[in-house]
C-alpha positions as CSV (number, residue, x, y, z in Angstrom):
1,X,92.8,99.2,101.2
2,X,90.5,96.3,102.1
3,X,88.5,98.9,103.9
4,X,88.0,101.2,101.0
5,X,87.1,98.2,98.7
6,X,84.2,96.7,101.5
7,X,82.8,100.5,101.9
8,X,82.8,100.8,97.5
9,X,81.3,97.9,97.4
10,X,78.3,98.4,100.0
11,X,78.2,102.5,97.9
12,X,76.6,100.6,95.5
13,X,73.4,100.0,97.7
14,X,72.6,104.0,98.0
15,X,70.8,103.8,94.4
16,X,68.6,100.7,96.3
17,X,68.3,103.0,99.5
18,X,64.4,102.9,99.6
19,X,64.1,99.0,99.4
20,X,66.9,98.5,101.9
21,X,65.6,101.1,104.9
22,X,62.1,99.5,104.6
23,X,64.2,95.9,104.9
24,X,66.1,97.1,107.9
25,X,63.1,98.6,108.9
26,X,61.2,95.3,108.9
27,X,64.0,93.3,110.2
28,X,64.4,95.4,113.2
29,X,60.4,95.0,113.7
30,X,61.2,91.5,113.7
31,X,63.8,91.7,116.2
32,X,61.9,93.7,118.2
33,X,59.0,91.5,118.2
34,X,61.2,88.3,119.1
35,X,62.7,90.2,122.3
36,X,59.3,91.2,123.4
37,X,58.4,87.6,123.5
38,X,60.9,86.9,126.1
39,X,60.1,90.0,128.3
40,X,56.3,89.0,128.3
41,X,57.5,85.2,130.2
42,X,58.7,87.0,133.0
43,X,55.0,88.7,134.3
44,X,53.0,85.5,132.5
45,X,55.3,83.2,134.9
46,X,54.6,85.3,138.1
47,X,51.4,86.0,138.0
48,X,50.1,82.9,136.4
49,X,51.5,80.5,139.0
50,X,51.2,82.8,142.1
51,X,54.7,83.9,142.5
52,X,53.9,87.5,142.7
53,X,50.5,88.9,144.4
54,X,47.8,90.4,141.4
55,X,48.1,94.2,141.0
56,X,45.5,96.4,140.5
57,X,47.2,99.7,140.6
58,X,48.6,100.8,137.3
59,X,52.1,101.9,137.7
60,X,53.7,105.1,137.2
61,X,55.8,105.5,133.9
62,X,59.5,105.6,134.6
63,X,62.8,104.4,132.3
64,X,63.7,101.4,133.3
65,X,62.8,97.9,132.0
66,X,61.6,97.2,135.1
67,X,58.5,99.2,134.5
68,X,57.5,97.0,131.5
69,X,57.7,94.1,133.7
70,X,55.2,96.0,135.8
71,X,52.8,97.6,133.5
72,X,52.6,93.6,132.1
73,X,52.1,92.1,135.2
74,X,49.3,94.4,136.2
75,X,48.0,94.1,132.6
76,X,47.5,90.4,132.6
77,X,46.6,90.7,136.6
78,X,43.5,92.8,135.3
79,X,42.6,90.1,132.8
80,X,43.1,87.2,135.4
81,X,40.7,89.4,137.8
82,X,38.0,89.1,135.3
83,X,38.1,85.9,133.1
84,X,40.5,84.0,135.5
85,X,43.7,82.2,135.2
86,X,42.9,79.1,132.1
87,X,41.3,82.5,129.8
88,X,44.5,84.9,130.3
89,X,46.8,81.2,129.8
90,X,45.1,81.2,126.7
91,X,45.3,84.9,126.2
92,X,48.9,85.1,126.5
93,X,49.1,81.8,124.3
94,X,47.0,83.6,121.3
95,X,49.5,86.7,121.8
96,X,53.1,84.9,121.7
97,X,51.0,83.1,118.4
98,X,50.2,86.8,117.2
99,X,53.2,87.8,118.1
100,X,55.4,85.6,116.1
101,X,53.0,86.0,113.5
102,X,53.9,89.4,112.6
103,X,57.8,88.8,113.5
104,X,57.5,86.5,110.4
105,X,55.7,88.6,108.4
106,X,58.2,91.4,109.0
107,X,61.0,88.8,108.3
108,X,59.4,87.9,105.4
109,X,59.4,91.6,104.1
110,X,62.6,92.4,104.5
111,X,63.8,89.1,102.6
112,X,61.4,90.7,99.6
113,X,62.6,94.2,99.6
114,X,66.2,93.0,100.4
115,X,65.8,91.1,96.7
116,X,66.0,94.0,94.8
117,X,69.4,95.3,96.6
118,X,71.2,92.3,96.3
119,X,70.7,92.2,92.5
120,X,71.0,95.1,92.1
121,X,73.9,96.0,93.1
122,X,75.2,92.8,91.3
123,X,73.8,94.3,88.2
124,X,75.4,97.5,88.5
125,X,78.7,96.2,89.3
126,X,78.8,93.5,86.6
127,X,77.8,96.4,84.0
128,X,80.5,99.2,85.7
129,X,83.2,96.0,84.9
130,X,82.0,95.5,81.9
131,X,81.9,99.4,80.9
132,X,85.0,99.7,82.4
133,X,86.8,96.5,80.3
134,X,85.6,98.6,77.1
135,X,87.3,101.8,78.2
136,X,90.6,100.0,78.7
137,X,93.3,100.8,76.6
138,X,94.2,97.4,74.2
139,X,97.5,97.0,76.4
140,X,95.7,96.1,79.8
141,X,94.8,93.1,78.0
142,X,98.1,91.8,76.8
143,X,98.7,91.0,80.4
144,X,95.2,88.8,81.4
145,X,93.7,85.9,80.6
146,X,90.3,86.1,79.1
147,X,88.6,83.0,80.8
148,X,89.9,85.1,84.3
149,X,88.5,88.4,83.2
150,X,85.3,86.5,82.5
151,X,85.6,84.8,86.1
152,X,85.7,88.1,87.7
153,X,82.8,89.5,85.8
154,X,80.9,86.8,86.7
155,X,81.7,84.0,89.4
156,X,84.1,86.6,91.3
157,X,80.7,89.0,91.1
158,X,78.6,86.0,92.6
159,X,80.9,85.3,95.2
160,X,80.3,89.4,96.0
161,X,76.7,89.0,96.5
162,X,76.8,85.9,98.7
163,X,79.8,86.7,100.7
164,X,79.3,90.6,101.4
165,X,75.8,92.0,100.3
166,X,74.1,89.4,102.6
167,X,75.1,90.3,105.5
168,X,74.1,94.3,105.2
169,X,70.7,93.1,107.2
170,X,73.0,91.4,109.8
171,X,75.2,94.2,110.3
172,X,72.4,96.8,111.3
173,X,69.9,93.9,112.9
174,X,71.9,91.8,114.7
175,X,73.4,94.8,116.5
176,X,70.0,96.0,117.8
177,X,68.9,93.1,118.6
178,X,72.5,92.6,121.1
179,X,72.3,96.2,122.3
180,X,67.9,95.8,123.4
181,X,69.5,92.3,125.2
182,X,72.2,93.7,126.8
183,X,70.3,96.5,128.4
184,X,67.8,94.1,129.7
185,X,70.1,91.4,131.1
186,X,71.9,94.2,132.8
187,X,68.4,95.6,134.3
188,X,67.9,92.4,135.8
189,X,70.9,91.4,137.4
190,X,74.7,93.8,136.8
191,X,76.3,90.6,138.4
192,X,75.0,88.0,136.3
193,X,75.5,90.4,132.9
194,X,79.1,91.4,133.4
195,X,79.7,87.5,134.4
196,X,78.2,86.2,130.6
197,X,79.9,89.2,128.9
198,X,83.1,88.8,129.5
199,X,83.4,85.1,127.9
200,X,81.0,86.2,125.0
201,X,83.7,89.2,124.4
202,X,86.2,86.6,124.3
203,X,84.9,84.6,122.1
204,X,83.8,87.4,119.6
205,X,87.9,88.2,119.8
206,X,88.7,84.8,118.9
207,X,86.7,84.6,115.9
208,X,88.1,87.4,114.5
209,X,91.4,86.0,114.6
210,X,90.4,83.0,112.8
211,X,89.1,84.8,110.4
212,X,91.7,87.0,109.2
213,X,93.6,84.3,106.8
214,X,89.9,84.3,104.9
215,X,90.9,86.6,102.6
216,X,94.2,85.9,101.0
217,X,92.4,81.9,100.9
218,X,89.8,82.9,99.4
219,X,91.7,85.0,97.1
220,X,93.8,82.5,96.1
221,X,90.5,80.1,94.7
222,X,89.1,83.0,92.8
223,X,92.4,83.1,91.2
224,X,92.8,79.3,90.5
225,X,89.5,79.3,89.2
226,X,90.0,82.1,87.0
227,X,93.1,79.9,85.3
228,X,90.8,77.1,85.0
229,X,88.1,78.9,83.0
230,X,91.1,80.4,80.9
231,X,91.9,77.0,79.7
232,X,87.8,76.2,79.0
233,X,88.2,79.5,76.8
234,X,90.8,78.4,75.1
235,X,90.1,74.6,74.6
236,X,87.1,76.0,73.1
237,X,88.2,78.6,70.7
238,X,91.1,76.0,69.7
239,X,89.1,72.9,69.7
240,X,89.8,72.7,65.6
241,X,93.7,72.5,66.3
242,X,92.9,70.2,69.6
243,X,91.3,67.8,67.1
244,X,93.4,68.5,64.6
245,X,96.8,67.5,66.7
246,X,95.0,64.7,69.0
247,X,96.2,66.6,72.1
248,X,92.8,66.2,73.6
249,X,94.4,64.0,76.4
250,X,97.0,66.7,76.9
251,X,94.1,69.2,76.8
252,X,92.2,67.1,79.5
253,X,95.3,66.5,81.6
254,X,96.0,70.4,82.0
255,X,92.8,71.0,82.8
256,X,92.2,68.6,85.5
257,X,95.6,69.5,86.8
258,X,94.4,73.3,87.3
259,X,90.8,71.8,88.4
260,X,92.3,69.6,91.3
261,X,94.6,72.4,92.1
262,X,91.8,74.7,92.4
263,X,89.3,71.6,94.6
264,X,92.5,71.7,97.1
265,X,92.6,75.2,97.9
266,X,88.6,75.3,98.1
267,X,88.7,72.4,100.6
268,X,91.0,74.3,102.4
269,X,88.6,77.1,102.3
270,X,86.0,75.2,103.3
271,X,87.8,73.6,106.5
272,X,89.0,77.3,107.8
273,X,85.1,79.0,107.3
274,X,83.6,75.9,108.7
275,X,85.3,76.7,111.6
276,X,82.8,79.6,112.1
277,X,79.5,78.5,113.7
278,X,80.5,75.2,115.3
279,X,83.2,76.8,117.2
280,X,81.3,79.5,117.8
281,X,78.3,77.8,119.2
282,X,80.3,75.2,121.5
283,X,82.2,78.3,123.1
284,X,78.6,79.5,123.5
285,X,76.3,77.1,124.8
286,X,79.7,76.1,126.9
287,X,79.5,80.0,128.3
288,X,75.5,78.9,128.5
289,X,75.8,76.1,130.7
290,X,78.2,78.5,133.0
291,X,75.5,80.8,133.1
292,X,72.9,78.2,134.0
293,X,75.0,77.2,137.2
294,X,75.5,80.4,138.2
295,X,72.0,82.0,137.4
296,X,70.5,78.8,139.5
297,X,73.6,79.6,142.6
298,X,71.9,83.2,142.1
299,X,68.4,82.1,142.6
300,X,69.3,79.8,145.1
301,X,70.9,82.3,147.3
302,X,67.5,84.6,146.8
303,X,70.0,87.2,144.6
304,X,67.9,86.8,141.5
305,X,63.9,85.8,140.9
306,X,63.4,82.7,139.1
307,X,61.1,84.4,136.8
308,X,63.7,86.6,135.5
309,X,66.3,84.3,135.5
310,X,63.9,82.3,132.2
311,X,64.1,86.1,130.8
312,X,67.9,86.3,131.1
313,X,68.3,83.1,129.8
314,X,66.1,83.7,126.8
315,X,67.5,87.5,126.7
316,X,71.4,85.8,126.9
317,X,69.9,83.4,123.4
318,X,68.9,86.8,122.1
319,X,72.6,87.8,122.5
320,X,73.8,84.1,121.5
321,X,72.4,83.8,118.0
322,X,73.8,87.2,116.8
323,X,76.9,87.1,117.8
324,X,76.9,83.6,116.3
325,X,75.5,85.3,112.7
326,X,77.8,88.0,113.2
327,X,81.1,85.6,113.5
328,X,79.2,83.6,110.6
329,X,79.5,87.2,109.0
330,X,82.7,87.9,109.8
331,X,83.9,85.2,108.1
332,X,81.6,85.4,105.1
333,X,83.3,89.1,104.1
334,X,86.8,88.1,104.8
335,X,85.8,85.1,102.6
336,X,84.6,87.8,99.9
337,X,87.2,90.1,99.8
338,X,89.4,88.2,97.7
339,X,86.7,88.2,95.2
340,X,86.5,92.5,95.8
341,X,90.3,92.4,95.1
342,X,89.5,91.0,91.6
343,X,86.8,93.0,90.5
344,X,88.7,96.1,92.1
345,X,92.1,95.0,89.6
346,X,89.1,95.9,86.7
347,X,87.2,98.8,88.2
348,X,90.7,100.7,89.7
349,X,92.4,99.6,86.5
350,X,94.0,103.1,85.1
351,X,92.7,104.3,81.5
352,X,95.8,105.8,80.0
353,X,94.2,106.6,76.6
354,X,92.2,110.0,78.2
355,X,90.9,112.5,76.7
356,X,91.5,116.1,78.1
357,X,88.4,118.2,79.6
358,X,88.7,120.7,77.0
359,X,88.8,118.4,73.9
360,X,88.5,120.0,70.4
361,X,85.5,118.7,68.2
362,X,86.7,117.2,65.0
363,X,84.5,115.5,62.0
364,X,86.6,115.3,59.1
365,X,90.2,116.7,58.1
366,X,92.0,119.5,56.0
367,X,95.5,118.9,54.6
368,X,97.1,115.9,56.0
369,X,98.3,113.3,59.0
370,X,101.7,113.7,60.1
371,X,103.6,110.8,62.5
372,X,106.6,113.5,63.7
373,X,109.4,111.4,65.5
374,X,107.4,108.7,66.7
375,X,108.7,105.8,69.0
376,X,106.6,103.3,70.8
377,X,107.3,100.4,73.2
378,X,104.8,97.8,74.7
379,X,107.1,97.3,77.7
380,X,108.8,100.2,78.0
381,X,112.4,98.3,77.4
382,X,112.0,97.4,73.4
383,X,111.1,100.0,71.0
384,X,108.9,98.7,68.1
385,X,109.0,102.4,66.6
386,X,112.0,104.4,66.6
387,X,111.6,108.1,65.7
388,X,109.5,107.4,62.6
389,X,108.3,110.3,60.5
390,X,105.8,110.2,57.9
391,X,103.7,112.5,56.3
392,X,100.2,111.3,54.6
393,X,98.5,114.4,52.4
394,X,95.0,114.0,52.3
395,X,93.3,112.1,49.5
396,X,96.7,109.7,49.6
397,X,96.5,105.8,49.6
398,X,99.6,104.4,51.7
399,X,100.9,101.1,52.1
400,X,103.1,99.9,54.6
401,X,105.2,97.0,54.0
402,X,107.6,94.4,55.6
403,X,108.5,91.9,57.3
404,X,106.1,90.4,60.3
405,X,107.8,92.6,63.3
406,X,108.5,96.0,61.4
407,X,105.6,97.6,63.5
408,X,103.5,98.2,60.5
409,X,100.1,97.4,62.8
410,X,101.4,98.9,65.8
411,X,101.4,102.3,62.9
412,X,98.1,101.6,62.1
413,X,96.6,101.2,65.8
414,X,98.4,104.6,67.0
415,X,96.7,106.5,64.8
416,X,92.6,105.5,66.6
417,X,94.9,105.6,69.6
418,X,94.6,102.5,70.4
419,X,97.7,103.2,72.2
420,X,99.3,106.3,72.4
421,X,103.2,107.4,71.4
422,X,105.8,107.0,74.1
423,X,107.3,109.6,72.3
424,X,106.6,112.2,69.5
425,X,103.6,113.4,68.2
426,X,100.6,112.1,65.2
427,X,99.2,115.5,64.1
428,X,96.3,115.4,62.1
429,X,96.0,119.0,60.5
430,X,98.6,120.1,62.8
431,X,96.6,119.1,66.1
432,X,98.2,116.2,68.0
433,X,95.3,113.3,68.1
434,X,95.2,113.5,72.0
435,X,93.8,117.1,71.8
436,X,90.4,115.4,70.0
437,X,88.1,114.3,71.5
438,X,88.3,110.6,71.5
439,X,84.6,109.4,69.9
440,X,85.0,111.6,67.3
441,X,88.6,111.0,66.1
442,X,88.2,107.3,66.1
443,X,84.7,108.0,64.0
444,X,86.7,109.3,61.3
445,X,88.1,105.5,60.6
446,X,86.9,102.5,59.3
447,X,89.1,100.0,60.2
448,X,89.0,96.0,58.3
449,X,91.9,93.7,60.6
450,X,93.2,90.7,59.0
451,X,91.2,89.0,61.4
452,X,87.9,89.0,60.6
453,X,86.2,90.4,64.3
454,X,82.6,89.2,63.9
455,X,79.7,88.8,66.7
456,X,77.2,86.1,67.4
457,X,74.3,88.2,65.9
458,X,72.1,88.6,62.7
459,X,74.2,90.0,59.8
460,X,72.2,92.7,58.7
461,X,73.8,94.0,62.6
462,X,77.2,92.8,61.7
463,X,77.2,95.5,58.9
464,X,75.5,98.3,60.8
465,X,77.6,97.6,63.9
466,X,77.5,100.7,66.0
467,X,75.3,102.9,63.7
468,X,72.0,103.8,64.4
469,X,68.9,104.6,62.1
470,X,70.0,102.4,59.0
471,X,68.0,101.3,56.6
472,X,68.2,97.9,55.3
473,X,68.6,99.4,51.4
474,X,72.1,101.2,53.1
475,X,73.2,97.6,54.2
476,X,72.3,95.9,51.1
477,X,74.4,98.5,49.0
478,X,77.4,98.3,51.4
479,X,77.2,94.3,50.7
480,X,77.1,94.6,47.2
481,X,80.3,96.7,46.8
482,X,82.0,94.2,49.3
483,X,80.8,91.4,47.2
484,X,79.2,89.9,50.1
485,X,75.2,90.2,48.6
486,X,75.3,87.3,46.9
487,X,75.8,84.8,49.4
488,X,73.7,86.9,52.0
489,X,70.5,85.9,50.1
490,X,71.2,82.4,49.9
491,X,71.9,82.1,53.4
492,X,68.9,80.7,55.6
493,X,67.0,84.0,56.7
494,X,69.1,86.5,54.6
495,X,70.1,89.9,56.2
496,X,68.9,88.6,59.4
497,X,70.5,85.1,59.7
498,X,72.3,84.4,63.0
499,X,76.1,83.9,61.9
500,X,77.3,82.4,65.5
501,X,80.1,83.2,67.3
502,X,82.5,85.1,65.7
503,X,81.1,83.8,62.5
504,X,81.9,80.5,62.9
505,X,79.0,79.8,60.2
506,X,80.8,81.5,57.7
507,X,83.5,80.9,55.4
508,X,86.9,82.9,56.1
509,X,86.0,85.2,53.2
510,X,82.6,85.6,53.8
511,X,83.5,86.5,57.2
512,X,85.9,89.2,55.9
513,X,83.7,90.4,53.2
514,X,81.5,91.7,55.9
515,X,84.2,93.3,57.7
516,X,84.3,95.2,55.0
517,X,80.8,95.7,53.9
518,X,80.8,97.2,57.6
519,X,83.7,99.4,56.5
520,X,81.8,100.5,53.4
521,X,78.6,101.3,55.1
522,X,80.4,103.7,57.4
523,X,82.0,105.9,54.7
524,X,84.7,106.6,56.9
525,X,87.3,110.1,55.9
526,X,90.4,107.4,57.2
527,X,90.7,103.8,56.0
528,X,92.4,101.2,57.8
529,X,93.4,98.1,56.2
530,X,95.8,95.7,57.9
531,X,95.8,92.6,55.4
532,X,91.8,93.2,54.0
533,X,92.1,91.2,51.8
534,X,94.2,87.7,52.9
535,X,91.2,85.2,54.0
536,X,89.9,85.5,50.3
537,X,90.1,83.4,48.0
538,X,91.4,84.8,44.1
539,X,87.9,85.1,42.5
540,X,86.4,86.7,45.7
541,X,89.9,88.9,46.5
542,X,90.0,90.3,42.8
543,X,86.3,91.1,43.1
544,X,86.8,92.7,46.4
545,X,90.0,94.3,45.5
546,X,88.7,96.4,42.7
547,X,85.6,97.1,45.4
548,X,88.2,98.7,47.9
549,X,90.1,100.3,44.7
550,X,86.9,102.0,44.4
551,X,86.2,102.7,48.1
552,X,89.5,104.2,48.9
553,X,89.5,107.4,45.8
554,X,89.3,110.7,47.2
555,X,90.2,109.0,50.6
556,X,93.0,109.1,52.9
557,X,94.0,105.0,53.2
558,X,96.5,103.5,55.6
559,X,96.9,99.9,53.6
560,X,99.2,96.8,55.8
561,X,100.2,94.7,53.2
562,X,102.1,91.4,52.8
563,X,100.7,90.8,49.5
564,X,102.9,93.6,46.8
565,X,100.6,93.0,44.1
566,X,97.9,94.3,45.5
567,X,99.4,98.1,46.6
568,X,101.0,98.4,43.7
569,X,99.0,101.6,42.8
570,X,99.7,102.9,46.3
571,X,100.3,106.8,46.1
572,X,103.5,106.0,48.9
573,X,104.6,102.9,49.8
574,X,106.6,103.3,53.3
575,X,109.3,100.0,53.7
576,X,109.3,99.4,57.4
577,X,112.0,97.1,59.0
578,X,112.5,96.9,63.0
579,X,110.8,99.9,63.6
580,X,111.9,102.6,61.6
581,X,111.4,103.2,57.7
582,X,113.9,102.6,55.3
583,X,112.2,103.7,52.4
584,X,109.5,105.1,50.7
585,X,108.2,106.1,46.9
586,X,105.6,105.0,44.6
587,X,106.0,101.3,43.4
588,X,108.0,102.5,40.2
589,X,110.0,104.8,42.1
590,X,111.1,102.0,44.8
591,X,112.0,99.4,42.0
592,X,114.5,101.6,40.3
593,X,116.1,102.2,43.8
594,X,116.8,98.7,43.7
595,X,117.1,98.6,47.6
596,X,114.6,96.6,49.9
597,X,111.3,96.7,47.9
598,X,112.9,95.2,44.9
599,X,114.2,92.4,46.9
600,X,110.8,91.8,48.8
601,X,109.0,91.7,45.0
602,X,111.8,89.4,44.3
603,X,110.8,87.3,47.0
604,X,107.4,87.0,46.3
605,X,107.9,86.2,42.3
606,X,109.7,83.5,43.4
């Protein structure tokens, strides 16, 4: 599984293909360049100080490495022959300079171009998470925590880019870079190679094993930190009642709690992937310092030139520093799989409210909505409807009422599918609601909740909320008939005034007066409204009240109501009580049956 999750993850770098081949392009120019530095010592060294005789025949191409040590030596030989040995020290000097030069340039470039991959692919994920936690049906989110859903879109996503997406360089350079080495230090002595190997192998083995308890450490920080931004969430969109109750030591004392909890495991994190590149460097330079007494017993004993022995050592470094990066790497994706797991919980989530491949098209309705033997459960042990049947003719107002419990909302949000039926069918026009096609059936409703849902933007987009091509006079109208106009214009910049986060600068029933002035504006076939009018106060909700009265003729209403006096001219009001419906009539027709209604109105008289 961990597999799959690192390979979906680096999938998302094949839109970003062109910038990342020319970075791995330029990386492996750099690495390339950097070994070619060490290759060149080996000729410079001879022929500079006299340890090999100047040659003047050009040699004959061959494969080996041993005929770039040649072709160099009689290179720089020809140059000594004609501007001596102080011109071709200084000629070699200006070419390692030139050399590294362009290495850097090349490194340089591949940082550049490696820019757009990284966030890039932190872009796309971010927005296939956040795409994805809009698709999901309402009941994924009765089991998560907001503040760790917004950890995963964000710090979890982070973690991603710094963890995994760096190392996609390392993984194709630092390869070359070990293979180009190892076939060199093997063409200049198989003895000395195979000796240096076997430790380095070692080591690379060890590593890994250190690295394996990354993952579940790392996942158990995201998740920690995830708790701790639920409580910042919360604090924060409870901070009235926090005040309110003076529990802002209690507040603090949870938090810290969750923080310290959180510091503990990332210490721990910290200790275990620290262990990386120390370790890895002490096992290598002690491997190094093997390999420079045995390299000097080799030259010693006339086995190996002293020349190449600087080029093994320097190749061996060439071999030290990526297997030290790719340990460091190791470790860094281990480390960043936890965070995958998260973002994966979102992105493999399963969408239960589908829509079939051969939906039907629907933009408005016939004769009426039927609920046929419904029953519903959350947690598939207590059923909040049980085998409810209700037939709503077009045209008809209907009010469901009841005590908090009855499932009157839980109705309401089957019919936008929301959720869907554990059992039994909601036919509109004698079509179940899962053969439409989902867009278009939840188009047909306007839905006002008893909680005014709101967003941090201008309120002129509060009203038009996901309608396009609106004019302003269309917005204006739909506030006037929610009796919202009036305070509109006195606000600071009218129709375009910034209302904050979920309208915080708003009073309760100016917040749900444009609920319903969005409602209005989208002249739905199907109203939905769970308790439209409670955050009003009597002026506004009798103003409002005759508004909707108006809004709701010649159109199919589903009205939640605690408030009796204002359904009262309901065409059906439907008594609900745990789940099921005990009755249902007009309001005159349910007071003479003297049953649960009547006591309800009695209630509220009271």
């Amino acid at each position: 599984m961990k597999n799959e999750s690192f390979w979906k993850i680096l999938q998302y770098v094949n839109r970003y293909r062109g910038y990342a081949f020319f970075s791995i392009l330029f990386n492996l120019l750099s690495a390339a360049l950097a070994t070619f530095v060490f290759i060149l010592l080996d000729p410079f060294l001879k022929v500079l100080f006299g340890i090999s005789e100047v040659s003047d025949v050009e040699p004959v191409f061959y494969y080996s490495i041993d005929y770039v040590f040649d072709y160099l030596n009689y290179t720089l030989s020809q140059y000594i022959q004609l501007s001596g040995k102080e011109s071709a020290l200084i000629w070699v000097c200006k070419l390692i300079a030139i050399i590294f030069l362009f290495k850097n340039i090349f490194r340089y470039l591949a940082i550049v171009l490696m820019g757009p991959v990284r966030k890039g692919v932190v872009t796309d994920i971010r927005s296939n998470i956040f795409d994805k936690l809009l698709a999901l049906p309402l009941s994924f989110f009765s089991d998560e925590r907001k503040g760790d859903l917004l950890g995963r879109v964000t710090v979890d996503v982070v973690e991603v880019e710094s963890s995994i997406l760096k190392i996609i360089e390392t993984i194709i350079k630092e390869p070359f870079v070990v293979i180009i080495s190892l076939v060199t230090v093997f063409s200049i002595n198989t003895k000395l190679a195979l000796f240096t190997l076997g430790p380095v192998l070692v080591i690379v083995l060890l590593v890994g094993m250190i690295g394996r308890t990354l993952k579940k450490k790392s996942l158990a920080v995201q998740n920690k930190l995830g708790d701790t931004l639920s409580i910042i969430d919360e604090a924060i969109s409870g901070l009235r009642i926090i005040q309110a109750f003076n529990a802002e030591k209690y507040q603090s004392k949870k938090f810290r709690e969750e923080h310290n909890t959180w510091k503990r495991l990332s210490i721990r994190l910290i200790l275990r992937n620290g262990l990386a590149s120390p370790l890895t460097e002490f096992l290598l330079i002690t491997v190094l310092a093997t390999l420079l007494w045995y390299g000097g017993y080799l030259v010693f004993s006339g086995e190996l030139e002293a020349s190449k022995f600087f080029v093994f050592i320097g190749m061996f470094y060439n071999i030290v520093a990526p297997t030290k990066s790719l340990s460091s790497a190791f470790y860094s994706v281990q480390k960043g799989m936890g965070a995958v797991e998260r973002i994966d919980k979102i992105l493999n989530a399963e969408i239960s409210i589908k829509e079939k491949v051969d939906a039907k098209s629907i933009s408005n309705f016939n004769q009426s909505i039927h609920y046929k033997d419904i029953t519903f459960t959350y947690d598939g042990q207590f059923e909040v409807l049980k085998k409810v049947n209700l037939e709503i003719p077009k045209g008809n107002i209907v009010a469901l009422v009841g005590l908090s419990g009855a499932g009157k909302t839980t109705m309401a949000d089957l019919l936008p599918r929301f959720y869907d039926a554990t059992s039994g069918q909601i036919l509109i026009d004698n079509i179940d609601i899962r053969d439409y096609k989902l867009k278009e059936l939840r188009g047909l409703m306007g839905i006002v909740s008893q909680q005014p849902i709101l967003f941090n933007d201008t309120i002129f987009n509060n009203i038009a909320f996901g309608l396009e091509n609106v004019s302003e006079a269309e917005v204006i109208e739909a506030a006037k008939v929610a009796n919202a106009h009036d305070f509109i214009v006195q606000t600071e910049n009218g129709y375009q005034t910034i209302i904050g986060d979920s309208g915080g600068k708003l009073s309760g029933g100016q917040r749900q007066r444009l609920t319903i002035a969005r409602a209005v504006l989208q002249n739905p076939a199907i109203l939905i409204l769970d308790e439209a009018t409670s955050s009003l106060d009597s002026e506004s909700e009798k103003l409002v009240q005759d508004a909707l009265f108006k809004l709701m003729q010649n159109r199919t209403s589903i009205v939640i109501a605690h408030r009796l006096s204002t359904i009262q001219h309901a065409d059906i009001i439907v008594v609900m009580q745990d789940g099921e419906i005990l009755e249902k009539g007009t309001h005159h027709e349910l007071l003479k049956h003297n049953g649960v209604y009547q006591k309800l109105v009695n209630l509220q008289s009271f």
